[in-house]
N, C-alpha and C positions, 0 to 999 in steps of 0.2 A: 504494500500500500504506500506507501514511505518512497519506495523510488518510483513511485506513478505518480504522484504528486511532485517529486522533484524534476520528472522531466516534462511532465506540463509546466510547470515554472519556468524552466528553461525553455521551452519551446515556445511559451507566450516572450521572455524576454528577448529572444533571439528575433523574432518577425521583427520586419524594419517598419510594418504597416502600424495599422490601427494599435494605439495604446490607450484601455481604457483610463490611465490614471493620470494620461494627460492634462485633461481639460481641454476645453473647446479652445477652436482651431478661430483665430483671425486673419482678418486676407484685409490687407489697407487697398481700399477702393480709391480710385483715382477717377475725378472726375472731366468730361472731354474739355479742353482748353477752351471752345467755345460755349460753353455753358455758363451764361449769368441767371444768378438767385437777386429775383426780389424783395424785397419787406412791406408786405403792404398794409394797408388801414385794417385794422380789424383781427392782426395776428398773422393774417394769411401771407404765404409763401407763394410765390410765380417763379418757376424754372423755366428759361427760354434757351436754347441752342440758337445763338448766332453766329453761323459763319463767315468768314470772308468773303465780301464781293455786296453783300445787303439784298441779293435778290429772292431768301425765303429767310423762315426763322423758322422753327420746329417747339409748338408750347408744350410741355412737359405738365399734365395733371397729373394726381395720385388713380385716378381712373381709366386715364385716356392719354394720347399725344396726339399728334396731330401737324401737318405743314401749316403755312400761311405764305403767300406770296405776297412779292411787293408791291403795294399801290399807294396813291396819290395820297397828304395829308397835308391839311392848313400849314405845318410846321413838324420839324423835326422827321422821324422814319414812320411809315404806315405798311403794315402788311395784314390780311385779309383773306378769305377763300367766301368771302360770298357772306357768308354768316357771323362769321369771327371774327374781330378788328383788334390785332394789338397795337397800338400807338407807343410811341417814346419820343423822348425831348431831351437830350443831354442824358443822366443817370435815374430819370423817372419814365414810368409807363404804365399803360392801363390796358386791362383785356376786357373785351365788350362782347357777348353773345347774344344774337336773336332779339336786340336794341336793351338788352340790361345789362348795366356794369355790375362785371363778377370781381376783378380786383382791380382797386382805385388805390391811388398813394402811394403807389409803388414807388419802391427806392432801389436801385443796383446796392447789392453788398459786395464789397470789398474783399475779395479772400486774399 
């Protein structure tokens, strides 16, 4: 009994895989270089992937993502798919669905 125990011990210590007395496993997530986080009124957060070039932006919900292409705006960047308007002016912006604003006061955060 005595050496069946000692060589499941060693055979558990020996595997290079899975060790239960590890602890959980972290992975440092990097996030894409184009990706700005908002801060906006109310608590809420807007993730947007802007790329270079300004001719789409990609919104990031906790539900959903989604493209928007570029279109016309009184000022600052506007892009759009018909239903959706994100707006920005310098380091603020606003997303607009189906004519209700979902998040207002946004602020770019600084990472």
């Amino acid at each position: 009994m005595k050496r069946a125990l000692v060589f499941a011990c060693v055979g558990l210590a020996g595997c290079g895989g899975w060790n239960p007395w590890a602890g959980p496993q972290e992975e440092r997530i990097t996030a894409p270089a184009d990706l700005v986080t908002f801060q906006c009124d109310g608590g809420k957060r807007l993730m947007v992937r802007m790329p270079q070039g300004g001719k789409s932006v990609t919104v990031m919900l906790p539900e959903r993502q989604f493209r928007l292409d570029a279109a016309p705006a009184a000022s600052g960047a506007g892009f759009s798919n018909g239903r959706t308007t994100f707006l920005t002016k310098g380091d603020e912006a606003s997303l607009e669905e189906g004519g209700a604003l979902l998040f207002a006061g946004c602020k770019a955060v600084v990472r």
